[in-house]
C-alpha positions as CSV (number, residue, x, y, z in Angstrom):
1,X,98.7,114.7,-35.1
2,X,100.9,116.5,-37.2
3,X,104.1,114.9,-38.0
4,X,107.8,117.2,-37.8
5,X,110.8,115.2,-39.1
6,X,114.2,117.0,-38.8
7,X,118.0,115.9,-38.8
8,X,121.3,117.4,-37.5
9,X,125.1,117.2,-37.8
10,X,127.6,116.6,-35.2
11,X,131.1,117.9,-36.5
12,X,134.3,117.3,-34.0
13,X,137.5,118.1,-35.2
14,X,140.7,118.0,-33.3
15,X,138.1,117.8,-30.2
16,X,136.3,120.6,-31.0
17,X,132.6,120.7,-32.0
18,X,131.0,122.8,-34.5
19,X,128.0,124.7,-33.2
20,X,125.7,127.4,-34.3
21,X,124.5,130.0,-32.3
22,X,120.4,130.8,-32.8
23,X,118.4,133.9,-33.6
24,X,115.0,133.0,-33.0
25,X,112.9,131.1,-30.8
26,X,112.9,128.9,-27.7
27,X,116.6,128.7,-28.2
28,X,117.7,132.2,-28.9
29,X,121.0,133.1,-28.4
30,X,121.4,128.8,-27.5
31,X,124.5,126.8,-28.8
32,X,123.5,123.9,-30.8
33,X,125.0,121.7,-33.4
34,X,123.7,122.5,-36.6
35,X,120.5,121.2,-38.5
36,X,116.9,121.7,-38.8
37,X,113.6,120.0,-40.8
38,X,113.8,117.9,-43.4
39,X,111.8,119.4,-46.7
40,X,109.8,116.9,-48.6
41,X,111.8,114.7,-51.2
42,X,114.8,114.2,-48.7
43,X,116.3,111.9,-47.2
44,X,117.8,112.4,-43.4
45,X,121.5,112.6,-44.6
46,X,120.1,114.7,-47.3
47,X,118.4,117.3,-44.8
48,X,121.5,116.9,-42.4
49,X,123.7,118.0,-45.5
50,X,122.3,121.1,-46.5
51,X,121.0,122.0,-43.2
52,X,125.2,122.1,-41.7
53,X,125.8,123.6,-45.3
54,X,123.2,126.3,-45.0
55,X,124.2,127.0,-41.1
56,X,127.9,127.0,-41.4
57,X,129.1,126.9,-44.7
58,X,130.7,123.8,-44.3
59,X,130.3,120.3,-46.7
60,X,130.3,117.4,-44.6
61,X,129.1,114.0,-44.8
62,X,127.0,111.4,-42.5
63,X,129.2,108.9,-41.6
64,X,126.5,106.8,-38.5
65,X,123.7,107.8,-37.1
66,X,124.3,108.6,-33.4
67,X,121.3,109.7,-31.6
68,X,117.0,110.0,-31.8
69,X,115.2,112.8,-29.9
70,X,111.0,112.3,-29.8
71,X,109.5,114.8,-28.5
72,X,105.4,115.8,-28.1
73,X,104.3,119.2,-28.1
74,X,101.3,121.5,-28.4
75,X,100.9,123.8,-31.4
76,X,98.0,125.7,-32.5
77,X,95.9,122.7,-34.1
78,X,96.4,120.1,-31.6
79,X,99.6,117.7,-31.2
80,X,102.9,117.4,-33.0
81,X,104.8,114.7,-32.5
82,X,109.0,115.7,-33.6
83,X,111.3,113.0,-34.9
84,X,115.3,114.3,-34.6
85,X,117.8,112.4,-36.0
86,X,121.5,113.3,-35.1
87,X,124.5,112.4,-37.4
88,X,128.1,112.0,-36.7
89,X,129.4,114.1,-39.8
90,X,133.1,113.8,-41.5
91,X,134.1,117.3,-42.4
92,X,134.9,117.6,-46.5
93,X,135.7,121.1,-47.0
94,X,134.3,124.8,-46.8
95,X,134.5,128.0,-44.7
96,X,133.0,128.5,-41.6
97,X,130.0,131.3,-41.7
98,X,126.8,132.3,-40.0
99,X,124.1,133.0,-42.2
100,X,123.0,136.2,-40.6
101,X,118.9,134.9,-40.3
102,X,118.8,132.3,-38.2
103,X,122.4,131.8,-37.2
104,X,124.4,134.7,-36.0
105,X,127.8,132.7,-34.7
106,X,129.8,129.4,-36.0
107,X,132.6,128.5,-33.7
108,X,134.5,125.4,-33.4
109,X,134.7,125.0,-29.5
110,X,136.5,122.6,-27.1
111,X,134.4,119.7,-25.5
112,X,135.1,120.7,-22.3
113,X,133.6,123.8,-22.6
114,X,130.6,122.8,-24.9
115,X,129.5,120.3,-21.9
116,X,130.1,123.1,-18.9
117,X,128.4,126.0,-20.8
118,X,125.0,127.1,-19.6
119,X,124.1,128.5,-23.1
120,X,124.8,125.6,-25.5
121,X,121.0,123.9,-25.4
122,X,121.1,120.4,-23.5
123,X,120.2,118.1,-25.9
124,X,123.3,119.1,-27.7
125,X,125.1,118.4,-24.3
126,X,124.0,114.9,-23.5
127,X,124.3,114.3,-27.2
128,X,128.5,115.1,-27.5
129,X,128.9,113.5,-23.5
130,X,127.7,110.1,-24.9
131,X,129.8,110.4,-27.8
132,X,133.0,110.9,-26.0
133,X,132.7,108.7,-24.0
134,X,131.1,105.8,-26.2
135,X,133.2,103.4,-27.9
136,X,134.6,104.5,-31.2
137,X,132.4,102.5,-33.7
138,X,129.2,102.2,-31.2
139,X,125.9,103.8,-33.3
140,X,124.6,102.8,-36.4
141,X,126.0,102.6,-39.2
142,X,124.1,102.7,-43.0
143,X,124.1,99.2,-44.1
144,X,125.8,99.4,-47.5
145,X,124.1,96.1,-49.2
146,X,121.0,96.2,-50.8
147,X,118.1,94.8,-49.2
148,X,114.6,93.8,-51.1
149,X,111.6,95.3,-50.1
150,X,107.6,95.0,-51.8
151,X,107.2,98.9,-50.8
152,X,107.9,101.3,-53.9
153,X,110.3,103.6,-51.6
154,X,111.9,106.0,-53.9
155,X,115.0,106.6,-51.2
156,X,115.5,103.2,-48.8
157,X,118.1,103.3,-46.0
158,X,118.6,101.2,-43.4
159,X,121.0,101.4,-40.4
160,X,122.3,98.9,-38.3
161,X,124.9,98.0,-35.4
162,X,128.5,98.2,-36.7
């Protein structure tokens, strides 16, 4: 079974989310926040980073990890099993714009009418509704301290309940 390990950014600012609007695929023309696989040698918040960067043109920085999506699916040599991790992100700086390949819009857009539109994919959806209405710090936070471990990893992170 093949292994596909991606990460994603949610941005809300002044209660708007950033989302990007797809070219391709299963989720053409879809809203969705942005992110997308993780390329060997990165970490999550690595991948996260240059995937919003990439999508939107915005720098922004993982501040807790918020949600996991697992997923099993048939491709054309047998199973793949799809690991998603989903960031809350603090905006730094940057322009919004679409990259023109696979992202044709960038919009900030109210929560209201992220969680009522038929064409923002529903992951993303369920993803903002239990942020919004979660307690501030609930998620997991990146524990700060270092902690020992016998494995040789060359990036370690760990997160745990604030």
């Amino acid at each position: 079974m093949r292994v596909a390990c991606s990460a994603g950014g949610l941005i809300v600012k002044d209660n708007k989310v950033l989302l990007v609007k797809i070219t391709y695929g299963v989720n053409k023309n879809y809203w969705m926040i942005p992110g997308g696989f993780v390329e060997e040698g990165e970490t999550l918040e690595e991948a996260a980073i240059r995937e919003v960067k990439e999508e939107t043109g915005i720098e922004a920085r993982p501040k807790r990890l918020i949600g996991v999506r697992t997923g099993t699916k048939e491709i054309q040599n047998g199973l793949e099993l799809g690991i998603y991790f989903i960031f809350e992100m603090e905006l730094i700086s940057g322009v919004l714009f679409a990259d023109g390949s696979e992202i044709s819009e960038v919009q900030y857009r109210s929560v209201d009418e992220v969680l009522n539109d038929l064409h923002v994919v529903n992951l993303t959806q369920e993803i903002l509704r239990t942020y919004v209405s979660a307690l501030p710090n609930s998620g997991l936070s990146k524990f700060e301290n270092s902690i020992q471990t016998n494995h040789k990893y060359i990036n370690y992170n760990v997160y745990t309940l604030a």
